[in-house]
N, C-alpha and C positions, 0 to 999 in steps of 0.2 A: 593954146591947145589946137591943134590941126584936126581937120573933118576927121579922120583913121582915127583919131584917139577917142573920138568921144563915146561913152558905153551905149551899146545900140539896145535900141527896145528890142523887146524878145516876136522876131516870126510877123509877117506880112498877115494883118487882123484886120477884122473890120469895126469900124468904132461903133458903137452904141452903147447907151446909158443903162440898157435894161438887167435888171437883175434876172439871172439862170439861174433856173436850180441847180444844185451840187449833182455831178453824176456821180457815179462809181467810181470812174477811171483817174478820176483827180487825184487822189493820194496815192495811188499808184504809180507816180510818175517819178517821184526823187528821192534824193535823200541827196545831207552833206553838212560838214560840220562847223561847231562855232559855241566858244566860251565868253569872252569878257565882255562883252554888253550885256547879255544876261546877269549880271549883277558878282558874277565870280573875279577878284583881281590878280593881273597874272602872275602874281605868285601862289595865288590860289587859296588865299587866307582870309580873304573879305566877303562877306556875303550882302548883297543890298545893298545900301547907302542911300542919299538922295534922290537919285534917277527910279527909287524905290517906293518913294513918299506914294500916299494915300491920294494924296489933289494931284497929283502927275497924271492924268486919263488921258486916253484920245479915242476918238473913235472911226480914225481913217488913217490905212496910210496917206503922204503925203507926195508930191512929185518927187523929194528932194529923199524921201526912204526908197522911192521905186527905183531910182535913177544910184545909188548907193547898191541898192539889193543887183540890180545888171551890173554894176562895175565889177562887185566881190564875185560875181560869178565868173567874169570877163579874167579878172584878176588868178582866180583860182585855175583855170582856166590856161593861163600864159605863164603861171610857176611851174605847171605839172603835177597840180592836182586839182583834175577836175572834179568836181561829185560825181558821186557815183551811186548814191544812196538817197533814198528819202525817207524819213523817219516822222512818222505823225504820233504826237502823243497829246490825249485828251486828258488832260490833267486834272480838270473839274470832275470828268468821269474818276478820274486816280483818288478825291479826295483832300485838292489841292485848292486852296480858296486863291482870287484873283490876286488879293495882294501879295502871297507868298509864291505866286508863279514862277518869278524871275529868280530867285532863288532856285527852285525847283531844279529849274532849265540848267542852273548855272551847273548843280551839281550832276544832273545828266551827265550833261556835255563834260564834265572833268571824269568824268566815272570812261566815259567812251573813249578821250583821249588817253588817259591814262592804258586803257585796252592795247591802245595803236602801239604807245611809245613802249612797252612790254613786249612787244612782238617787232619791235625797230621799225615801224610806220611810221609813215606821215600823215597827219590831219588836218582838216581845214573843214570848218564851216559855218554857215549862214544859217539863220535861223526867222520864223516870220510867226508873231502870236497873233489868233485869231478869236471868238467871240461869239457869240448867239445863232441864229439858226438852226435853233433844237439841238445843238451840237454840243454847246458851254463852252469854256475856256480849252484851247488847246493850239498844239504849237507845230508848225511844221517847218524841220530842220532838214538842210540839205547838207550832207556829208561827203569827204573825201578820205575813204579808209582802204586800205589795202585791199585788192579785191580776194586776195586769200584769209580773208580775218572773215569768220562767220558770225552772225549776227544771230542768232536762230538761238531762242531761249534765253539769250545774254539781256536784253531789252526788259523783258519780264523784271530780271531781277536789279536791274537799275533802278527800275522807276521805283521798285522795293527798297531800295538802298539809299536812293534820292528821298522819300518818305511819306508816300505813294504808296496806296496798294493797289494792285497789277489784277481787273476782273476781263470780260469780254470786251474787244473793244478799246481799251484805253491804248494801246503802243503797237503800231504796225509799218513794217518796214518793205518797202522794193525798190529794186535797180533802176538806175535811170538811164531807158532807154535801151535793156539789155548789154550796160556798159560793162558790167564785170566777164558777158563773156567774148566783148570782140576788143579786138587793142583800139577800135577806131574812137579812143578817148579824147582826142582833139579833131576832128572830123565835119565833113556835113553831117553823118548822121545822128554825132553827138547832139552837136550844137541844134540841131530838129531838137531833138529830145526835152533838150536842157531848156529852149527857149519855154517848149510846150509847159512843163515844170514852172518856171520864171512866171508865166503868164498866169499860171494859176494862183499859184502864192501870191499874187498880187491881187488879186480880185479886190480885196479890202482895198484900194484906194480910193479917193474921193476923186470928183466928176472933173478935177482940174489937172488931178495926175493921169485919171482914165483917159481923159480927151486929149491930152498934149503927147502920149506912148501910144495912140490908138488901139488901146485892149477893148478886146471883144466884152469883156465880163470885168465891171467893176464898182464899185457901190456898195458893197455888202459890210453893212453898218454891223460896228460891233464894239463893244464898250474894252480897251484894255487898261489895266492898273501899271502903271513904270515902263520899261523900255517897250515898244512894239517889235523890234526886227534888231541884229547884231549878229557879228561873227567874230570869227577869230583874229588873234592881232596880224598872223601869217598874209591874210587878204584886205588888211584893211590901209587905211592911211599912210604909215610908215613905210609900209611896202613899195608904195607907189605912187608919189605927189602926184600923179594926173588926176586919181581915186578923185570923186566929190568931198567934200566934209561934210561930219555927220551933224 
């Protein structure tokens, strides 16, 4: 693998260990999509399985999810579908206990796909589950949907349909980086964007993936049950032997 290939960390950061509080501006920053690691199999008939089990926890991402999570973006990115979306749902908020999360997510995410491919879209996305900080279990997915496909009310009744009920708070969507209104979707001022995105879904990693990607904000301990982070098969592995393994 040559220097050009390898998936770059997200944006020129300064390191430190220190845990930030959450601003405002953090979920605001993405969206984009992602099924079969969330427990969905791609024919869309399995829910769960092992990667699902009870004793499967962790409570960091790891170098080896962060370094994954910048390839699928990188990847998504060099097919022609960048995200364009980010999608936080609080799922604990929803009603949704930690072990049935991945579940949850999976049907999300088919419910969304399923949206695109009715309207002859394409989809792709990544997804990163997070944890405590007064917040509870919840998940934040970065999407690649048509920028003419609205999302506006449609969220609500997923998370209704996923088996979830939809109060203040649990499912909120924005543009990443105002990509749906300029074509500059492979761009400098994408890739600002997206890094910014990137770096924050990453916070959850541990002080060995923090310090080796020099993120500004990393640490933020948080318990999840079965997969932590997944996408779609479109950005993963198959796509592109250079990809890490997961």
């Amino acid at each position: 693998m040559g220097k050009s290939d390898q998936p770059r960390a997200p944006g020129p950061v300064k390191q430190t260990g220190r845990k930030q509080p959450i601003g405002q501006s953090g979920t605001a920053l993405a969206v984009k999509d992602t099924i079969p690691s969330g427990g969905l199999s791609p024919a869309g008939r399995r829910w769960g399985g092992a990667r699902n089990r009870a004793d499967r926890t962790s409570e960091y991402l790891t170098l080896r999810h962060c370094r994954n999570l910048i390839a699928w973006a990188d990847q998504a990115q060099r097919i022609g579908l960048p995200f364009n979306r980010h999608w936080t749902v609080h799922y604990e908020r929803a009603g949704i206990a930690e072990i049935d999360a991945a579940r949850f997510i999976g049907r999300l995410l088919k419910l969304a796909g399923d949206y695109a491919r009715r309207h002859n879209g394409n989809f792709a996305v990544m997804w990163v589950r997070e944890n405590g900080d007064g917040k509870g279990g919840h998940v934040h997915i970065l999407l690649h949907l048509p920028a003419s496909l609205a999302l506006r009310g449609r969220t609500a009744h997923w998370v209704r349909l996923a088996g979830g009920k939809c109060c203040a708070r649990v499912s909120r969507v924005r543009s990443i980086g105002h990509a749906l209104k300029s074509a500059d979707n492979g761009g400098e001022h994408y890739r600002h964007n997206v890094d910014k995105v990137l770096a924050y879904v990453m916070k959850g990693a541990d002080a060995d993936a923090g310090a080796a990607l020099g993120l500004a904000r990393y640490g933020e301990r948080g318990n999840v049950v079965g997969k932590r982070c997944g996408r779609t098969q479109n950005i993963g592995m198959a796509a592109n032997a250079r990809l890490y393994s997961e």
